[in-house]
C-alpha positions, 0 to 999 in steps of 0.5 A, a space after each residue: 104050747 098046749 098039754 104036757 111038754 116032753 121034749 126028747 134029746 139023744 141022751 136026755 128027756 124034758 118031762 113033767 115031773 111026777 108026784 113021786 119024785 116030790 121027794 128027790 125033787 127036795 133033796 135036790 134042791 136042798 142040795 143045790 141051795 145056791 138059791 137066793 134065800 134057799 131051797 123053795 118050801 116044799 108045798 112051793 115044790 109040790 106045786 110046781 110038780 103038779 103045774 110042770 109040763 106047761 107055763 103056769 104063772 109065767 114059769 115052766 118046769 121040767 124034770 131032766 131024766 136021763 137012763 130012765 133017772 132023775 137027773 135034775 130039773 130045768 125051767 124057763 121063766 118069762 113073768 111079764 113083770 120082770 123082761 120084755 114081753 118074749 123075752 125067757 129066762 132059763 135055770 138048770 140045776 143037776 144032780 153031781 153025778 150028772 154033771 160034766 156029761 154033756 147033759 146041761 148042754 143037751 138040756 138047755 139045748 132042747 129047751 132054748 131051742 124049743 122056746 125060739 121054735 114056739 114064740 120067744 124071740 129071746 131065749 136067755 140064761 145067766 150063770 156066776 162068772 166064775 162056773 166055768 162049766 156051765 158057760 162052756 155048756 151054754 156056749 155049746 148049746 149055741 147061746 152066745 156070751 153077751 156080757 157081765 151083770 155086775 153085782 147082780 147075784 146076792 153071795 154069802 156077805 156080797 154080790 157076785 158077778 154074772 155072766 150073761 148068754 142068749 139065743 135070739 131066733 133069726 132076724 133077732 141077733 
């Protein structure tokens, strides 16, 4: 996966993100503290900005630009001190009115199935139990429900419950 990734769907587009969008990216992830421990710090954003496009430190970042608009980011995540080696983990957030659209699904879709297409034999992604329309989106995309992670997930004063989906390339499943 040399140079700067653009994958290009029939709605969305899977872009480095440019230095201009420091900003939104920000306000964007502000907004979507559901991180464990927050947003990341803004020099973290910054330099994910200028490594996006390409695997730097076992993680990939992508701006998803739908109309010629930001409309979120998008990553995969394969730290060899974390999964088994080919194993790839992905991450979307989008803004609210870019949900319900169709857009998660076409996103994770064009990723998932672009990591399957150039060496990761799995392709995984984990959401709360409980947000319905984003399993439903990964179950579009053609990634299968593989079970509950019990108490995996640090939630306000607990853990929350996450459920966890594949793709795995032929011969794999």
């Amino acid at each position: 996966m040399a140079g700067r990734l653009v994958l290009r769907g029939a709605h969305v587009v899977l872009r480095p993100f440019r230095a201009d969008e420091l900003d939104e990216l920000v306000r964007q992830a502000t907004e979507a503290s559901a991180t464990v421990g927050g947003p990341p710090p803004r020099d973290v954003l910054a330099r994910r900005i200028e490594d996006s496009g390409r695997f730097a430190g076992g993680r990939l970042d992508l701006a998803v630009e739908v109309d010629g608009r930001l409309a979120g980011s998008i990553q995969a995540r394969a730290p060899e001190q974390m999964s088994p080696p080919g194993v790839c983990e992905l991450g979307i957030e989008l803004v609210p009115d870019g949900r319900g659209r169709g857009i998660g699904t076409e996103a994770v879709a064009l990723l998932g199935g672009h990591l399957l297409d150039h060496g990761f034999p799995r392709v995984q992604a984990s959401t709360d139990v409980a947000n319905v329309a984003m399993k439903r989106a990964l179950e579009r995309a053609g990634f299968a429900f593989e079970g509950v992670m019990r108490s995996f997930m640090p939630a306000g004063d607990g853990r929350a419950d996450y459920a966890l989906y594949a793709l795995t390339a032929p011969g794999g499943e």
